[in-house]
N, C-alpha and C positions, 0 to 999 in steps of 0.2 A: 470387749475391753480386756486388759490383758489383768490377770488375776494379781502381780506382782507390780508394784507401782513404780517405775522406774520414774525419779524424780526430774533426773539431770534430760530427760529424754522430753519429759512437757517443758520443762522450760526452755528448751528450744523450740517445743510446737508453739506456745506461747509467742515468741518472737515469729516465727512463721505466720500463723494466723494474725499476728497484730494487734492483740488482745492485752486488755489490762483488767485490774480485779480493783472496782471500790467498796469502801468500807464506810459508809454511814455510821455514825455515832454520837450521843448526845449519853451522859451522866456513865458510861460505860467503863470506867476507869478500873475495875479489879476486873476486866476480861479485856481489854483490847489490846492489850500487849500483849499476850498469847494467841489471838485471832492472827495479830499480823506476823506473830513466829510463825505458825503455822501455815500460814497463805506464803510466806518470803520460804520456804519451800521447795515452791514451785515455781516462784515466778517474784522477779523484783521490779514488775508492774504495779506498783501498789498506789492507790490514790485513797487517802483517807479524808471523807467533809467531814470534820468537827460542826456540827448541828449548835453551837451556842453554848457544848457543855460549861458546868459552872464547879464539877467535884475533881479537878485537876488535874480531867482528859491531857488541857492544852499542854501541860507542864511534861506529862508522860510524853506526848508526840515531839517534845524538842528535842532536836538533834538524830532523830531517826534517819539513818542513811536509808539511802535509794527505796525512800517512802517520799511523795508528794502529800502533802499537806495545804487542804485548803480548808477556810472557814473561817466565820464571822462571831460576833459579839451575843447576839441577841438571839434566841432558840428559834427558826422558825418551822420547824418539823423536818420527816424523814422524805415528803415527797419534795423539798425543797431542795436537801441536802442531793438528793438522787439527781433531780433536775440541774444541781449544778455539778455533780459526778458525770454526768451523761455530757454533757456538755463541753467538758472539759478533754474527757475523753472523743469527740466529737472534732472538735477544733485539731488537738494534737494527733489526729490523723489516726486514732485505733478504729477499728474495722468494728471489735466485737470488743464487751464491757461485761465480766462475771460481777454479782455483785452479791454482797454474804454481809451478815448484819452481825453487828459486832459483843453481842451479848453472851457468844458461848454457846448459842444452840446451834451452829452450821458445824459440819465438822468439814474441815479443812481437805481434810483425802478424797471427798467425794468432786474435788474441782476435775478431775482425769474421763469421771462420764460427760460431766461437760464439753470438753473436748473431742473427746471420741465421740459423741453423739451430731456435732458440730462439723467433723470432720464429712461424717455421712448426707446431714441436712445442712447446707451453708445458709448463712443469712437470716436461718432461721432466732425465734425467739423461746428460748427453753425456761422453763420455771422448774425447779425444784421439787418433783413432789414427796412430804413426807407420808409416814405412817403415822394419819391420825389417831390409832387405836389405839397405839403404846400407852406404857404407865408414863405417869406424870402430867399427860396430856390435857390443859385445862379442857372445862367442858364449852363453857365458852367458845372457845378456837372450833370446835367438831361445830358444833352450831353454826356459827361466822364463815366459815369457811363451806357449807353446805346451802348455805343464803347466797353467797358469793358463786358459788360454781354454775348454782340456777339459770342466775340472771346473765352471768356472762355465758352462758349457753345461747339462753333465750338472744340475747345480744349480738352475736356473733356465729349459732350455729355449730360451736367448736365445744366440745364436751371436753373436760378435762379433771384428774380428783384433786387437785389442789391449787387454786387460784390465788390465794393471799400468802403462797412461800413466798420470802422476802431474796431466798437464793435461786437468781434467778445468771443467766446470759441475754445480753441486749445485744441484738446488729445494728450498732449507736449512728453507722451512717445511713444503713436501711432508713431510719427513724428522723434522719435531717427531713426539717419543713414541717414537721406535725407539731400542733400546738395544743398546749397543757394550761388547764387554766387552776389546775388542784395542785395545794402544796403540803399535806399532810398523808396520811394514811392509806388517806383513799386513792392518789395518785398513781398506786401499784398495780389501781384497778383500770384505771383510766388510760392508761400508757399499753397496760394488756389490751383492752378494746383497741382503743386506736389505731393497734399494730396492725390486729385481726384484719382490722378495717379497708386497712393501708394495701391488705394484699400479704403481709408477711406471714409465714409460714409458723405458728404456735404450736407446741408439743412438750409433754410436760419429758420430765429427766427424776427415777426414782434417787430417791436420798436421806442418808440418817439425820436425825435429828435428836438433842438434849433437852430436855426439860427438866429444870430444878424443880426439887421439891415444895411444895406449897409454902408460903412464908420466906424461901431463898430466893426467888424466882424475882428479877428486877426487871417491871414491865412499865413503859410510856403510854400502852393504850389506855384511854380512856374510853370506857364501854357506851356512857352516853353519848357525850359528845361526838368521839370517831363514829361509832355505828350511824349514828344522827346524822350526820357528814357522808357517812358510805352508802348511806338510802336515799341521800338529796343529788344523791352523783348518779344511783341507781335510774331515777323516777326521770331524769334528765338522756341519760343514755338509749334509756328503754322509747321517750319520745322520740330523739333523733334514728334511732333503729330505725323505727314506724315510720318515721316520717320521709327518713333519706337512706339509711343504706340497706334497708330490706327490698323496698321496692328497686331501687337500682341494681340490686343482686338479682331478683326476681326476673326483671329487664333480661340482665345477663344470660343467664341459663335460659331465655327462650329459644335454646335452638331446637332445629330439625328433630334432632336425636334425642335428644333433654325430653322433649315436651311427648316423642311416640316412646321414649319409652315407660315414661310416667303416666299415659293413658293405657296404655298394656299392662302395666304393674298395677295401679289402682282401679280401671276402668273392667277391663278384658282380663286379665289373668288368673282377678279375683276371684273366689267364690263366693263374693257376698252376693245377697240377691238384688235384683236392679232399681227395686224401691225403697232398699236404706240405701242404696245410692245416693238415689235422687234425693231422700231426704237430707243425706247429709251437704250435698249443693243447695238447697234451699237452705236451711240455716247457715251455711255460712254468709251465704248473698243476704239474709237478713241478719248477719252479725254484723257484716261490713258495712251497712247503712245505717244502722243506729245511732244516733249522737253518744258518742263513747269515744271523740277522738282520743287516738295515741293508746286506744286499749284494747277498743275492735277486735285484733287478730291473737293477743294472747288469751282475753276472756272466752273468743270463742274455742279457742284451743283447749284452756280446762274446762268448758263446760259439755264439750266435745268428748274429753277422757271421761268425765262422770255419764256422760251419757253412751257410753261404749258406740260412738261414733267412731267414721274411717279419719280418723284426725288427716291427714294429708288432701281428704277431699276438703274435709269444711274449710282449712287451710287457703288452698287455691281458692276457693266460693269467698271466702272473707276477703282476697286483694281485690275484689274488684274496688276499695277504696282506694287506690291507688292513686296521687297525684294524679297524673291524666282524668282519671275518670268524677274527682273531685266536683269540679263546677257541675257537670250533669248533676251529680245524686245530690248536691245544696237544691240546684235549682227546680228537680223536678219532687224534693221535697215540698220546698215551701208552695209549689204547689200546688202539691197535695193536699198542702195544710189550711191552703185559701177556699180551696173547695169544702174539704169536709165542713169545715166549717162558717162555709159560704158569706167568706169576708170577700172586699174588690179584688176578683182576681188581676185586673188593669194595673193593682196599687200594690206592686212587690218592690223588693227592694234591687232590684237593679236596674227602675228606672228612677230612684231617689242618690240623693246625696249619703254616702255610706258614713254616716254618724253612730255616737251613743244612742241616740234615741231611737234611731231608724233600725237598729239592731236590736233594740230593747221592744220595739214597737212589733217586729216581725220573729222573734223569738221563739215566741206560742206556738206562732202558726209553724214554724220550720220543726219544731220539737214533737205536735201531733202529727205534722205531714210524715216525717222521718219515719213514724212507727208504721204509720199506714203504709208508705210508699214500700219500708222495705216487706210489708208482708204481699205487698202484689206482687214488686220485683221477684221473691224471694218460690213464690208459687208460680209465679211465669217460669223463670229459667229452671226450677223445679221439676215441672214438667214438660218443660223441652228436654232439659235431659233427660227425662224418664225415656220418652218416647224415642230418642237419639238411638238410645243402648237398646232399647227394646226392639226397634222397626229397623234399625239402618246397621247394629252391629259393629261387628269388625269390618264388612266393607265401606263403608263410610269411614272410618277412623283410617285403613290403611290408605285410604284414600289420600289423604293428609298428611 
């Protein structure tokens, strides 16, 4: 990117790419008027949602030439405002959507990496990342944002240092057809997942950042309530992960290539020796059996890091809950469960009527079958592998 910021020169890429810049704001009235000097700069794409303010935002935004102005009466948060920013730009045919938050901490000059990183990766979805270290930086945000980066890891597989920059680029047509059910805070996070999800290409964009000093500083978060909100979106994402687009991704990458060369990397290449191998296939084939749905694959994962296991093995060993293999491991739990404890094996539940009661009746037995079953399971393919890598080697595997 070029050291010298030729103004008049993006705002033709501007019109080139298709691109517009919204501005969210709600009670921002001693910074939003210098927000959109500073953005009208670059580019006289400007959409401002007024969020409900009530300290006489509206009054400031009248009469602003080639600013679009939209917004309602009543506050209903930032992912609202965004949802109807995106939207808008969405309909009037913009390709790509910068979006900078109106309180003073985006600085305006840094819209040219956007661009020029944009130019490189199209389509893609760039977030902002600041320097959490700096002075001023509440502590809170390092915190929140290190909560945040986890889980959309865990999530999506995509490591990034800063997930809750509110300056971000959206490819707002990439994004047609995906649906948002959050209209606060947490939306920033939700709209990032679902991109990831979608197939679109996420990468963060370094960027300065302002933070007033303690007592100046005019924030909408709510530390309860939002975080409260950001971990009820979290605990909801991390099931659908598990439940749908891990394994589908898993699905994916079965190919030829994928799967020998991940048996060469983890199996064959390693120097580990061939019996924490196998051990680490055995627990995960009893992680992934355990009644722990939707949690399975990450509990085994951290209990895998404390236990200086090949996390990647126990990994693979945990999908075997996988959709598909779902019915087997319910059904030859419970019974397991009928046996140990030598209730009618004849009387399970799928030759009853699937009720409350009939769920509540076979419970027990699915819940001790589950422990049992996965430590057979878990000691069977345990020791196939062992003996797999042991007796058959690389010929067997190049086999395949």
């Amino acid at each position: 990117m070029p050291v010298e910021i030729d103004k008049d020169l993006y705002r033709k890429k501007f019109a080139e790419l298709n691109c517009c810049v919204i501005i969210p704001t709600y009670n921002n009235a001693g910074t939003i008027g210098q927000v959109i000097t500073d953005v009208s700069e670059f580019t006289d794409r400007i959409v401002v949602v007024n969020d409900g303010s009530t300290d006489g935002t509206a009054y400031l935004l009248k009469g602003l030439k080639n600013v679009v102005v939209l917004g309602y009466a009543k506050n209903k948060g930032k992912g609202y405002a965004l949802r109807m920013g995106i939207k808008y730009a969405q309909e009037n045919g913009y390709r790509y959507a910068i979006t900078i938050d109106s309180d003073g901490q985006h600085y305006a000059d840094d819209i040219p990496r956007f661009i020029y990183k944009i130019e490189q990766e199209p389509d893609s979805l760039l977030i902002g990342a600041r320097n959490l270290r700096q002075e001023n930086m509440p502590k809170k945000n390092t915190f929140g944002n290190k909560f945040s980066n986890f889980w959309f890891r865990f999530q999506t597989g995509i490591k990034l240092p800063d997930t809750q920059s509110g300056y971000r680029l959206y490819p707002v047509q990439k994004m047609k057809g995906t649906r948002y059910f959050t209209k606060k805070y947490e939306f920033e996070i939700e709209v990032m997942v679902k991109a990831a999800w979608k197939g679109i290409n996420v990468e963060a964009v370094p960027v300065k950042v302002f933070y007033a000093e303690e007592g100046k500083r005019i924030s909408h978060f709510r530390p309860f309530k939002d975080f409260t909100r950001i971990s009820i979106l979290n605990t909801y994402l991390v099931i659908l992960a598990l439940a749908w687009y891990k394994p589908i991704h898993f699905f994916k990458s079965l190919t030829r290539e994928n799967i020998k060369a991940f048996m060469h990397k983890h199996f064959l290449d390693s120097n580990e020796p061939i019996l924490k191998k196998s051990v680490a296939v055995a627990f995960g084939v009893f992680m992934g059996i355990i009644p722990i749905w939707g949690y399975q694959f990450v509990t085994a994962l951290i209990l895998a890091h404390f236990m200086k296991m090949n996390k990647a093995i126990v990994g693979l060993a945990a999908n075997i809950s996988v959709p598909p293999m779902i019915p087997i491991l319910l059904y030859g739990s419970l019974k397991t469960g009928q046996i140990v404890l030598q209730t009618d094996v004849r009387n399970n539940i799928f030759n009853s009527p699937l009720t409350i009661e009939t769920m509540k009746q076979h419970l027990f037995e699915y819940v001790i079958g589950s422990f049992v079953f996965a430590v057979i399971m878990a000691i069977v393919l345990g020791v196939a592998s062992y003996f797999l890598l042991k007796i058959a080697g690389k010929k067997i595997l190049k086999k395949y």
